[in-house]
TORKE-683838 format. One record per residue: x, y, z of N, C-alpha, C, CB in turn. Coordinates in pm, whole numbers, plus 50000, padded with zeros to 5 digits. Glycine has a CB too. Layout:
// TORKE-683838
XYZXYZXYZXYZ/...
This chain:
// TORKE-683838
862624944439955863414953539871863264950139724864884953139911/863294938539712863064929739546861604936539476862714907939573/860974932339574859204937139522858914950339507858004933339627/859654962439591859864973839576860484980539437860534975439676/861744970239378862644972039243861344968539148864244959639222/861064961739187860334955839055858604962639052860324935639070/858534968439130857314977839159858034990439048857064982939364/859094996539125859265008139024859815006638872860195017139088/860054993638883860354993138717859344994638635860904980938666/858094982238713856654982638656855924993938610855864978038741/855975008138681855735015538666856585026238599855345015538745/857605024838591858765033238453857685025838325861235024738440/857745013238332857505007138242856325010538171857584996738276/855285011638257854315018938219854025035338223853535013238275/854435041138234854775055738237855085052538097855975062938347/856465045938050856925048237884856075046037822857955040937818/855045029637843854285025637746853085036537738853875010937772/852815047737841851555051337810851915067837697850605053437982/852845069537690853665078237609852985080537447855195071037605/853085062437403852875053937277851405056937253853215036837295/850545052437374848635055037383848415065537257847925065037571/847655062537145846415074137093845525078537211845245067236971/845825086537259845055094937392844875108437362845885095237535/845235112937268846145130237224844945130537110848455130637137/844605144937108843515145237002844585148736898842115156837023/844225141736776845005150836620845055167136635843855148336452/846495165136598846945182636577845945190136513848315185636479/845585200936481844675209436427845035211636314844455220236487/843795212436205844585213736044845125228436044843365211535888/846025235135971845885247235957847455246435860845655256636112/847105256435790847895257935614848165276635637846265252535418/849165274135570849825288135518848635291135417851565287035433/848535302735348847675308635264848045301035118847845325235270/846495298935047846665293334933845625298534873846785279834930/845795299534735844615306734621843645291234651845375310634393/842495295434599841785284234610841115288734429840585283334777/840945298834402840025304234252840325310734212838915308634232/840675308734077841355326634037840145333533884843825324233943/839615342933904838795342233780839595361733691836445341333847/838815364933588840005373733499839715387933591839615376033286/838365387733715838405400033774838165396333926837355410033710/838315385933985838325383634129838905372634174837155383334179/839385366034249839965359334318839625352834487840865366034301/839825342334564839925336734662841455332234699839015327334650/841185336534824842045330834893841765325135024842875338434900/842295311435014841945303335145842945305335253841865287835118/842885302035391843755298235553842555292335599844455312935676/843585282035681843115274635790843835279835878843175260535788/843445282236019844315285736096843745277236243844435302436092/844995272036314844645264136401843705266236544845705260336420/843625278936538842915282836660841985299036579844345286136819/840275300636630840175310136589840815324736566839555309336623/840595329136448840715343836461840715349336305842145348136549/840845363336338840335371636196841875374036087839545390936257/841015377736009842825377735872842135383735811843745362635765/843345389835697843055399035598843775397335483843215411335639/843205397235395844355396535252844315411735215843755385135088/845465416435111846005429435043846425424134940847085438135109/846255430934842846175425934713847005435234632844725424634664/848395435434554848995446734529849195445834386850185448834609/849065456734297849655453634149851535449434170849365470934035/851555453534040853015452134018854165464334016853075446133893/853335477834051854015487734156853825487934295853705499934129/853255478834339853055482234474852005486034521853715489634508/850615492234451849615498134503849325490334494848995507134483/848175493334672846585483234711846205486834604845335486234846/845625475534546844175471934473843045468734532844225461734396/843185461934612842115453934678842325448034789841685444834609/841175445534916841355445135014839985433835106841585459635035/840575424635178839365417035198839515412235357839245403835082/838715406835413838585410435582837705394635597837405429735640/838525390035699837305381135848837195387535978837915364335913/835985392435983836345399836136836255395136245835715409536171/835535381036211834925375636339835855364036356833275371236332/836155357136462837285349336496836655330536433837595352236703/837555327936356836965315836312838245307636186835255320836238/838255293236225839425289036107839295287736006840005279536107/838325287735954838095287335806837795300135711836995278735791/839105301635668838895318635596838925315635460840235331635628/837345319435370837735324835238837885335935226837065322835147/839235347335155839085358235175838565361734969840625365135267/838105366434946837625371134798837635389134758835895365234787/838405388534693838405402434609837785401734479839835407634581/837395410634459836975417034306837225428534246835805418034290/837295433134133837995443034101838725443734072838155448434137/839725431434020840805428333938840715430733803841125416433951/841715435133789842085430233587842085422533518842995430133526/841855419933401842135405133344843585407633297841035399333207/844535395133309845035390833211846615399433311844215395633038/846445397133459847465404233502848115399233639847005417433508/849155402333708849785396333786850065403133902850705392233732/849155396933995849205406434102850005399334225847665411134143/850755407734327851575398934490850015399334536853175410834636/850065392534657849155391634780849845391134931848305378434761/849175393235024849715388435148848355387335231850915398735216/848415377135339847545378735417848435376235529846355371335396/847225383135651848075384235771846545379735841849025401435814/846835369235989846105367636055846865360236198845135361835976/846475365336307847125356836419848835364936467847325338136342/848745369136420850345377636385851625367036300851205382936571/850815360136201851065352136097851005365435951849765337836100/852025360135904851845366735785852105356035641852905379735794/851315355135533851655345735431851655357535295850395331235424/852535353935182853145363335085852665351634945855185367335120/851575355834826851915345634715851215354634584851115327934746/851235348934504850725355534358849745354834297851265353134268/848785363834283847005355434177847955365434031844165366334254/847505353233926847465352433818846175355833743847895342333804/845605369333710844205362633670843955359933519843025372033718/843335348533520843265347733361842845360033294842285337033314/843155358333115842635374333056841475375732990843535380732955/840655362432997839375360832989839095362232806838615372733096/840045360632726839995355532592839955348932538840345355932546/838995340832402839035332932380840495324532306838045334732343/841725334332316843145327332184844165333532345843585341131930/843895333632479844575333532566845685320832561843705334432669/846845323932641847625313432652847095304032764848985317932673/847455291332765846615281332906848215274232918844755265732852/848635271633038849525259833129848535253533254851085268133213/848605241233281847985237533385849015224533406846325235433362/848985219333476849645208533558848565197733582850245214233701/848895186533591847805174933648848615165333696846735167733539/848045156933851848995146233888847685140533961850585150133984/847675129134009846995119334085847595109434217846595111233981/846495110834291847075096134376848535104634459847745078834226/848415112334519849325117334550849155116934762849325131834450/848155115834759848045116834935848855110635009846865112034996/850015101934993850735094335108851325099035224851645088335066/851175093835337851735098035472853135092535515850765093835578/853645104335583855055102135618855125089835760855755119035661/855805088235811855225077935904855025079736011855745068735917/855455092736105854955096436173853525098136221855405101736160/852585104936123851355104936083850375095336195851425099735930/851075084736191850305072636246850735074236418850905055936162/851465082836444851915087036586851555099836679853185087836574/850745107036610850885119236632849785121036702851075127236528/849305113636752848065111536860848675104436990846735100836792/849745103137047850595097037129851065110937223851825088437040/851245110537308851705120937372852755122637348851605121337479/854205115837357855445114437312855925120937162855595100537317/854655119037048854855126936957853895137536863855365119536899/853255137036979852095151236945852585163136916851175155837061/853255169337013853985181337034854565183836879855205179537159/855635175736856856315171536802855645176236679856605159536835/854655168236641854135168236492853325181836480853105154336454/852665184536598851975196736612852695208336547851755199336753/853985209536631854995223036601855475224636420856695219936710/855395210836381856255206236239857275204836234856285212536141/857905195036330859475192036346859985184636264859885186336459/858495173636185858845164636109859215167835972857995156736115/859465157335876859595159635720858065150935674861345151435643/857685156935583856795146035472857045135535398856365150835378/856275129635405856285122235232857465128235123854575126535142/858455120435142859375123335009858945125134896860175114534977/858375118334835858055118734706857075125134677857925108734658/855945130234771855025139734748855485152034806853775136034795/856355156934865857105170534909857765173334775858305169235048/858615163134703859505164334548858345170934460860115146434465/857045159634402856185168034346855545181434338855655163934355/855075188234480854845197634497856345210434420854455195534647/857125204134503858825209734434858645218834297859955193534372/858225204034224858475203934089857425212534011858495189834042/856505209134047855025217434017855405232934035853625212734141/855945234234124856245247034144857215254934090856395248034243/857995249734092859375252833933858425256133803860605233533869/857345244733808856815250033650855885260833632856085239233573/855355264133765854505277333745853205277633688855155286033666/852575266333673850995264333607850075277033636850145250233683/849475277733533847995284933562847345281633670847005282533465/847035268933662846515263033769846475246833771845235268533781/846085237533873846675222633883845265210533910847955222434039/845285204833800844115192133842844435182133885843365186533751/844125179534026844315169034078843105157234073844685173034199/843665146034008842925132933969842715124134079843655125133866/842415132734232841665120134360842975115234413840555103634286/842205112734548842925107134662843855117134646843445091634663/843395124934662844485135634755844435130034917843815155234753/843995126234962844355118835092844235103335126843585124635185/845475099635167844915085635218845195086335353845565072035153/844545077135447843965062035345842485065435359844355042235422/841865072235415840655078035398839865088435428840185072835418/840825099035345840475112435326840175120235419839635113535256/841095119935574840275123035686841085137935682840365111735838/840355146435774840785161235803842045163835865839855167635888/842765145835960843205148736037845065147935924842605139436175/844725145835824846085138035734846235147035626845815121035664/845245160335612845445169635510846715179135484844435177035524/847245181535621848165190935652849615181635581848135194735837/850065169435701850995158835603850785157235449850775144035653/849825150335443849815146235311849185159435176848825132035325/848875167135217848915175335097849285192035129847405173735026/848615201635232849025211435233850665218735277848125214035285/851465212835326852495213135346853455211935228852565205735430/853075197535161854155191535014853635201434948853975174334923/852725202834890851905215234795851935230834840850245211934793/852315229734924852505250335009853315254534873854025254235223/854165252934821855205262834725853855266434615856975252234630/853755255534531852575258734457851375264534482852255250334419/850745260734600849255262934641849235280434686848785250734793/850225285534674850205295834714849855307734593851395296134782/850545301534493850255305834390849335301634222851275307734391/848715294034273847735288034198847055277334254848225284134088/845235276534214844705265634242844815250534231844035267734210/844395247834303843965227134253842645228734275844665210034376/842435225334201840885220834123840945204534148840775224933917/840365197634227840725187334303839445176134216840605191534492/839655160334169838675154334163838235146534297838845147434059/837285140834338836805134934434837265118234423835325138334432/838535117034457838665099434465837805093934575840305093834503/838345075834509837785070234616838245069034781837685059534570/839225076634762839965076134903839155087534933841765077434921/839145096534892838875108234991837105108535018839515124334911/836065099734967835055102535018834865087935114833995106834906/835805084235176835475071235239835435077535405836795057335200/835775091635444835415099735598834375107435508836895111535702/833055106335568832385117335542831805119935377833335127735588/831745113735299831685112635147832375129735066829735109235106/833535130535147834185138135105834115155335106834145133035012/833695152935239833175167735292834735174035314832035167235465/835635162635345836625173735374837545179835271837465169335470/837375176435162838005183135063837135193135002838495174234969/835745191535011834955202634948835545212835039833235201434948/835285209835125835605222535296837655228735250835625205135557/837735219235183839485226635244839665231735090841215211735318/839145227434969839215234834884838635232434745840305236934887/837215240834768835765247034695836005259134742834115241034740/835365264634669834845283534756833625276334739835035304834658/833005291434839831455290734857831045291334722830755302634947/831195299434648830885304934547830375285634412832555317934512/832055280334453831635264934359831035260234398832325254534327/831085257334542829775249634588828235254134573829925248134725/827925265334614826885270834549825935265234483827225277334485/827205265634275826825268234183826545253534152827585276834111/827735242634161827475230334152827095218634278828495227434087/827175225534405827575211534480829095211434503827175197634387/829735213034409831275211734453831825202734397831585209434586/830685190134363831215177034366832155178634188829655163034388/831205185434100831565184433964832095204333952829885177033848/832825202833840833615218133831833645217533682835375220333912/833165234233622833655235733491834765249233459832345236933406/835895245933424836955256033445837245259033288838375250133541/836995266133226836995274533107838645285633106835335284633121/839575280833059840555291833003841065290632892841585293933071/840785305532812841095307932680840535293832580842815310732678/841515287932527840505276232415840255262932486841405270932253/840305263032612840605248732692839235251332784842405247032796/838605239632737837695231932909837835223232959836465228332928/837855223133093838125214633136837265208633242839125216833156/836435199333285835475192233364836135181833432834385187133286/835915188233561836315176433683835055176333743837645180033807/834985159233705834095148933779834235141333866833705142033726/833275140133957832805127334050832835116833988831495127134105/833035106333998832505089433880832245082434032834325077133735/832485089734171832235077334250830875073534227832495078934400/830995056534323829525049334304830075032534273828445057634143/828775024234251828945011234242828695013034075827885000934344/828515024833999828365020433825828095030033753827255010633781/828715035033667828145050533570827685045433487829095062333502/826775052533448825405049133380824905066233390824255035233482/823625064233271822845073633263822295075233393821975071933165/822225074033478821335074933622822185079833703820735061533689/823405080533687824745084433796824365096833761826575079633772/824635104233921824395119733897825205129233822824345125734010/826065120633787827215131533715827455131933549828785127433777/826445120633502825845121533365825555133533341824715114033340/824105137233407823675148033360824275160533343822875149533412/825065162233388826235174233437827215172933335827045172033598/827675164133299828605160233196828145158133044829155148233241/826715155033039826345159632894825875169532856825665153732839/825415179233023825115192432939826425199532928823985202633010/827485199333013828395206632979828725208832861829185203933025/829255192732848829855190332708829065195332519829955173132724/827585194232581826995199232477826825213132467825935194032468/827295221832561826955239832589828525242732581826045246032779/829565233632574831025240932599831605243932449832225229932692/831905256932437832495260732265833565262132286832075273432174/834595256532359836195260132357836675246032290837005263632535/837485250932195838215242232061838915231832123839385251031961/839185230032248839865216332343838565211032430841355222132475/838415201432423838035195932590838545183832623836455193732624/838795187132759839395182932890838475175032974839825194732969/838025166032989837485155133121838665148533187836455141333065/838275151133318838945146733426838365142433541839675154733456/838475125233536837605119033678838965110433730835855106233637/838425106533829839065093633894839905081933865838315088333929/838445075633803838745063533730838825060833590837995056133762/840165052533574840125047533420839155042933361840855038533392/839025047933178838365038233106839145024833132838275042232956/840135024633042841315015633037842395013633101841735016132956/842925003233159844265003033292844754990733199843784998633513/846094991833249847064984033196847394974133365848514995533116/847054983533467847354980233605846544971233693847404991233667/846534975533803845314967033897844014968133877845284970034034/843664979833847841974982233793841634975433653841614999833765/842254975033562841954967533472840774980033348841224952633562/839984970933305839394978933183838014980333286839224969532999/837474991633258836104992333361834884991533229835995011033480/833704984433270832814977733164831764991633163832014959933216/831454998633242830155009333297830985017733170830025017833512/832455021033237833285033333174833125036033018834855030733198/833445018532942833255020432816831745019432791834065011232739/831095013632839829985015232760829215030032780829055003332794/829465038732912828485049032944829095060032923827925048833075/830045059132924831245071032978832165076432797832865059333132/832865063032742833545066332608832665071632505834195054232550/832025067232527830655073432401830275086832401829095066932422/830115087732522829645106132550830575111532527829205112732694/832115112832530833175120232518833195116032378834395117832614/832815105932325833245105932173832505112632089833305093632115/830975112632087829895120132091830495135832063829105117532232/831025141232152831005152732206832505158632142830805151432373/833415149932066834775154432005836065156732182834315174431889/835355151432240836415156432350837665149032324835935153632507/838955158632342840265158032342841135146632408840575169032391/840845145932516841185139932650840475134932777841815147432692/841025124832830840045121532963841245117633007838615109832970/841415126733144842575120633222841625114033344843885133233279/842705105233413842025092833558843605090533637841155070533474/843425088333751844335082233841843875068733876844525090333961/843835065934033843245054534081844365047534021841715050734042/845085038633887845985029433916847675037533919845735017233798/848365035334018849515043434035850775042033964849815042834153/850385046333826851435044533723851205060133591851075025633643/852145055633540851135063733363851355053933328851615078033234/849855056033203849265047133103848475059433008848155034233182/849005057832881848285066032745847785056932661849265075032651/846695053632622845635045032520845265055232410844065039232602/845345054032285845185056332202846065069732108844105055632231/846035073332036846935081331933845815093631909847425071231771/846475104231944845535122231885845165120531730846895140631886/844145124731785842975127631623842475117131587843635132631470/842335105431722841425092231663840555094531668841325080231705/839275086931694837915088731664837195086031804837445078831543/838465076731906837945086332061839045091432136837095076932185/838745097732230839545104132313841405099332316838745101532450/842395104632347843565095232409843215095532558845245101032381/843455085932622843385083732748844425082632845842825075132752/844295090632932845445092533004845555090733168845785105232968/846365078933221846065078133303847435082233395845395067233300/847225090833480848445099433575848125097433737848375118833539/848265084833792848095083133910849825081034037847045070233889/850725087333970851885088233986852245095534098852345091933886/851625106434153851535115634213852305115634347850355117534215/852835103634453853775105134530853525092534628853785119334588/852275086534603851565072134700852865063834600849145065234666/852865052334693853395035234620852835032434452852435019634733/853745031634395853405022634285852945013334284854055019634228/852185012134155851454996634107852284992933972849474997934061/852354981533937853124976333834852184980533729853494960833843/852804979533612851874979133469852564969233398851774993933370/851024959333313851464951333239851114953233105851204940733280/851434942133002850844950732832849304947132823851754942532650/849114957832764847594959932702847774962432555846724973532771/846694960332486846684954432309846614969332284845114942432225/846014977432347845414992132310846695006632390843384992632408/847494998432425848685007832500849525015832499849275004932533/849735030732426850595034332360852185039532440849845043832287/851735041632637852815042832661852155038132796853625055432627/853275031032869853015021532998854365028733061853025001032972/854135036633185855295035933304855045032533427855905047333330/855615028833517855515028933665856145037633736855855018533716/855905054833758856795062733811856315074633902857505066933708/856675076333979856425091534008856425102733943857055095134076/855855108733886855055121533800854365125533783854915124033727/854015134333664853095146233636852915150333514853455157033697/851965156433486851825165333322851665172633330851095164833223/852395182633236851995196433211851365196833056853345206733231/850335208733051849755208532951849515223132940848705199632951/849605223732819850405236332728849635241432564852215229132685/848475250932553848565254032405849525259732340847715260532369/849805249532229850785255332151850485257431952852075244832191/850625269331944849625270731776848385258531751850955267331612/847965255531702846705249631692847035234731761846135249331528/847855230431855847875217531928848055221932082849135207331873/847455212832150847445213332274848285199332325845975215132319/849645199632395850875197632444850805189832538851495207632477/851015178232535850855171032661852125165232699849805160332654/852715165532808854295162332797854225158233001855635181432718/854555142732985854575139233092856005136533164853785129833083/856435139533285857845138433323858275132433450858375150633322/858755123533522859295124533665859865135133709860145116133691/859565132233823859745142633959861365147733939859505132734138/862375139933877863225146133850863775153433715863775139933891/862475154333653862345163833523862575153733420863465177233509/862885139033407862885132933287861725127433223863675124433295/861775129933075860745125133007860115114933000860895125832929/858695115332990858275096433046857085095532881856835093933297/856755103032796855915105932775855275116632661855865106632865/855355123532555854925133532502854195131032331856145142432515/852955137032373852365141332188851435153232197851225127132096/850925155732110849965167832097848785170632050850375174832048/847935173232107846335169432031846015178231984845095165432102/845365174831871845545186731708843925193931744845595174631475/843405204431686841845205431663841155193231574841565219731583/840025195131669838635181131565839385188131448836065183431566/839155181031309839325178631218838415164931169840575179331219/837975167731009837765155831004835925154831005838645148931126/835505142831008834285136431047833845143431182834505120331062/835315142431272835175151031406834745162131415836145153131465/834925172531336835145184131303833635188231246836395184831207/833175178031161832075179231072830785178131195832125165930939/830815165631256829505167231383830025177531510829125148931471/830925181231513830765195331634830215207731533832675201431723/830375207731412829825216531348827825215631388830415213231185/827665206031324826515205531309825525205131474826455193531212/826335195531563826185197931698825765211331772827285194831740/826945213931759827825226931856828195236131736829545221031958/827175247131677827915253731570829035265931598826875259031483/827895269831736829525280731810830825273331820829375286231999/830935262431898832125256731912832945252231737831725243032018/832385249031687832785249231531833275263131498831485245331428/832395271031516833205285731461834945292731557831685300431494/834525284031655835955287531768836955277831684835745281231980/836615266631642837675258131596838135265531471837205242831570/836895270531367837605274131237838235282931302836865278831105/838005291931351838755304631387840345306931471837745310931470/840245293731535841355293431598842865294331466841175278731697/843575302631521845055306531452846235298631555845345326531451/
């Protein structure tokens, strides 16, 4: 009778423990509808949907009439839907319906001028997983995570929040949008879910961290959000996003060293030498300068500061250390440097640096804003307090004098700018 008790316990026992087993394939990615591109006469819109099938976006002005209309007919999860035939400079609803799913959000399209207004948002380092995440291959809590019973990442569900209160044009994300290594199966937790309020209504223009090309060298973020169309034109890996007086270039820097030989040189000095908008914007990964765990990178200054200085560029934002950090003062003779890796992962401490003009350790973000001849940089926590703010003027100056002679179009955008 004893050996019998202890037979069926053995086996309760194991019945529970096999509950716990990774035996369960990962839930299937699949996202509510999100813009992925918005340009001043067409637009994308992305879904994932967890099991094949066809969708449609409708595209409505601001009475109500179809404008535009776009179709998957054939059953499959990966939908870009793309219209053309938009307006510039106007505000249209959307809806797509697929699966007997319906999703509702807004394209903005730029107005394709050069003295247009620009807002954009930027945050980094934001991929962290809730803790479930690490369970959801268990039979006991597959279901579970499958259906979305759970909550996210606090502090990256808040960000998305907040981002979305502010309404950006559109949002650069500075890498590692996923940890801990960028896999397909952690996209839904860690970014499309916290980001649904926003993503619905404006892009992320995503950089390639080092987290996210460590599955696959980062196929799954090209795949969940590039259009065909970016990939195409660049690869995907590098992006040039042009609105009104602002450019902005998101780069790759992965690798063991930037240098003239890194593939993303070449891409980055022709840009910079063909771009005539009175701001520019670089945005990679990694810091020149860290106050944090990364420290000062030796490739960065010698290969990397020069070309942006060269070139009069405005700004170079980086994540990778999980704090803010601003190096240098607007209208020096290189860039201010800005580092926004705050985004909703664990903090890293910051210590002093000789070159440091503002050091935090926090959860946040920037918004960036033209305002009369300065472009607005104003950084804040997740609960709207200030961590952060100055404004970068037009080249002027010596600056002013070699984009002339350089870049004479871009000189005539600067005199001209009001």
């Amino acid at each position: 009778m004893n050996g019998r008790r202890w037979l069926r316990r053995g086996l309760l026992a194991a019945a529970f423990g096999a509950l716990w087993l990774n035996v369960a394939d990962d839930p299937p990615l699949r996202t509510a509808a999100y813009v992925m591109d918005v340009a001043p006469t067409a637009a994308t819109v992305g879904l994932i949907t967890a099991a094949p099938a066809a969708s449609e976006l409708t595209v409505r002005d601001e009475a109500g009439a179809v404008v535009a209309t776009a179709r998957v007919t054939g059953p499959q999860r990966r939908h870009q839907l793309r219209v053309a035939g938009l307006q510039p400079g106007r505000r249209y609803g959307y809806d797509v319906t697929s699966g007997g799913e319906r999703y509702a959000g807004v394209l903005r399209t730029p107005a394709g001028t050069p003295d247009e207004p620009v807002r954009f948002a930027v945050l980094g380092d934001s991929g962290g997983q809730p803790w479930w995440v690490w369970l959801q291959r268990t039979p006991l809590w597959h279901w579970p995570a499958r259906l979305g019973w759970f909550a996210d990442a606090g502090p990256v569900t808040q960000m998305g929040k907040a981002l979305a209160a502010w309404q950006p044009d559109f949002v650069v994300h500075l890498g590692d949008v996923i940890y801990p290594k960028g896999q397909q199966a952690h996209y839904m937790s860690g970014f499309f879910r916290p980001f649904a309020p926003v993503l619905r209504d404006a892009p992320f223009y995503a950089v390639l961290g080092n987290h996210d090309v460590m599955d696959a060298g980062g196929r799954q973020l090209l795949a969940n959000l590039r259009t065909d169309e970016q990939i195409a034109a660049t690869g995907g890996r590098n992006l040039s996003i042009a609105r009104g007086p602002v450019r902005v270039l998101v780069i790759d820097g992965n690798g063991e060293r930037f240098d003239a030989a890194h593939p993303t040189h070449a891409f980055l000095a022709r840009e910079l030498a063909a771009a005539t908008e009175p701001w520019l914007v670089v945005a990679g990964h990694f810091p020149v300068r860290s106050a944090s765990r990364q420290r000062d990178r030796a490739d960065l200054l010698l290969a990397l500061l020069p070309l942006l200085s060269e070139h009069g560029v405005s700004l170079y934002l980086s994540g990778h250390d999980h704090a803010y950090q601003r190096f240098g003062e607007p209208g020096g003779d290189e860039p201010v440097l800005v580092v926004s890796g705050g985004g909703g992962k664990d903090l890293y401490e910051v210590r002093p640096h000789p070159r440091a003009a503002k050091l935090a350790s926090a959860f946040h973000w920037c918004g960036l804003e033209v305002r009369g001849r300065s472009l607005q940089v104003r950084a804040q926590d997740v609960g709207g307090a200030p961590i952060d703010a100055f404004d970068l003027p037009l080249p002027a100056g010596e600056a002013l004098a070699r984009i002339r002679r350089q870049n004479p179009a871009r000189g005539l955008r600067i005199d001209a700018w009001k």
